[in-house]
C-alpha positions in Angstrom: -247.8 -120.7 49.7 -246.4 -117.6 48.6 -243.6 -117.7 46.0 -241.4 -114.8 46.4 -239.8 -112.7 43.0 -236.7 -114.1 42.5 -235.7 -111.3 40.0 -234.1 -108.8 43.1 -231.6 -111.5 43.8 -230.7 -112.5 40.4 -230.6 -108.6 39.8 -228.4 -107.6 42.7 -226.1 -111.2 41.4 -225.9 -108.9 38.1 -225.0 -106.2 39.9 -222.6 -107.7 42.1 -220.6 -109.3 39.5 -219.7 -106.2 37.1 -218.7 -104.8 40.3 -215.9 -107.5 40.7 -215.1 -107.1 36.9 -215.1 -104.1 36.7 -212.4 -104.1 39.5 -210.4 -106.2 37.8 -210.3 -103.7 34.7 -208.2 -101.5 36.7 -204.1 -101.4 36.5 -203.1 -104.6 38.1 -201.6 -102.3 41.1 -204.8 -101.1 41.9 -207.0 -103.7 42.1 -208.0 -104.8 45.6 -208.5 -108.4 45.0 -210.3 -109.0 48.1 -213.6 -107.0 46.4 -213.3 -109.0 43.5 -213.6 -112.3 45.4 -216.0 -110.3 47.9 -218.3 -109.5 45.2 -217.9 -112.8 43.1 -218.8 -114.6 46.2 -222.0 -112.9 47.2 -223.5 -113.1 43.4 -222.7 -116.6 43.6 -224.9 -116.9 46.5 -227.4 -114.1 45.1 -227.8 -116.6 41.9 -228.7 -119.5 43.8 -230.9 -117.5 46.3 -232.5 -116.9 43.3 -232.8 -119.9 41.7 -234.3 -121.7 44.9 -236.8 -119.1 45.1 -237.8 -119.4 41.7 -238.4 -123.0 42.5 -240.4 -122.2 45.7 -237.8 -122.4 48.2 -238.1 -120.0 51.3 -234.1 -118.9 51.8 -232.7 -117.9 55.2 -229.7 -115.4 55.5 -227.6 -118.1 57.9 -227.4 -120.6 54.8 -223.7 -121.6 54.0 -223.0 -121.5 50.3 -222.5 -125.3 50.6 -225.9 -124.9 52.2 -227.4 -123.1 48.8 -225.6 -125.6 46.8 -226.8 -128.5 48.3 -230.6 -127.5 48.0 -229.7 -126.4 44.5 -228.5 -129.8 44.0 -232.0 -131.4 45.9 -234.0 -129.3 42.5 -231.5 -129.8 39.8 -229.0 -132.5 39.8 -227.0 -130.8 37.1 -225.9 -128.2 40.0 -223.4 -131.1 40.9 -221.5 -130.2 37.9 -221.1 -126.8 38.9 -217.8 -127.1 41.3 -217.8 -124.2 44.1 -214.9 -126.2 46.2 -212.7 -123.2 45.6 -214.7 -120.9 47.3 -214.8 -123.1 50.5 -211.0 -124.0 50.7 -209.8 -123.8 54.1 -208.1 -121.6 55.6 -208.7 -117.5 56.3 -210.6 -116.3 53.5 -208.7 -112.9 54.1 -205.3 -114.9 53.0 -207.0 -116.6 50.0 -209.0 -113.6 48.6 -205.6 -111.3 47.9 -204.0 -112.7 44.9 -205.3 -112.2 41.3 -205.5 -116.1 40.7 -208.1 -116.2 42.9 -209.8 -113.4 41.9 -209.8 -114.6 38.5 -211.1 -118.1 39.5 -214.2 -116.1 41.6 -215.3 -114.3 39.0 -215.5 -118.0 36.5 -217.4 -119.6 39.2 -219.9 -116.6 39.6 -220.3 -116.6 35.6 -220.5 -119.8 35.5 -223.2 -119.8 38.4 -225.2 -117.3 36.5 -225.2 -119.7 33.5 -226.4 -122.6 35.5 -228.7 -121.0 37.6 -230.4 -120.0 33.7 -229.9 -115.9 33.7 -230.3 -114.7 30.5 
């Protein structure tokens, strides 16, 4: 078995979430909260692409980020500490991604992702 790099997704994670900050370091009328949360979100599922590849996991594009979770979960129980609830709320995402509260909350979840997911 092969075990793919999983430095590109932990990499493009990086990448994804100084976008979202450095949105948020724009006058409070500018920012476009959805890109925050956009970006947050996808380096949230970037990390734990990466970590299940790291640990041998193949990873299909169609995964739910309760799906990544959950096999995060399987390798590491201390992934059940890490609480990604807000992300999945229901509801249209479009309506929960424009206020700066959530934004805010995104970009905790993704650092604290990164953190548990062990990026140094």
């Amino acid at each position: 078995m092969t075990v793919l790099d999983p430095q590109p997704f932990l990499t493009e994670a990086d990448v994804l979430l100084e976008k979202a900050k450095e949105e948020l370091c724009r006058p409070d009328e500018d920012v476009v909260q959805y890109m925050v949360c956009k970006h947050a979100y996808k380096a949230i599922e970037k990390y734990m692409a990466g970590f299940l590849v790291k640990n041998g996991v193949r990873i299909h594009n169609s995964l739910s980020i309760n799906d990544l979770l959950n096999q995060c979960r399987s390798i590491d129980p201390d992934f059940k500490n890490l609480n990604l609830d807000p992300l999945t709320r229901a509801g249209d995402p479009e309506d929960l991604w424009m206020n700066m509260q959530t934004a805010n909350e995104f970009i905790h979840l993704a650092e604290q992702t990164r953190i548990q997911v062990g990026v140094n």
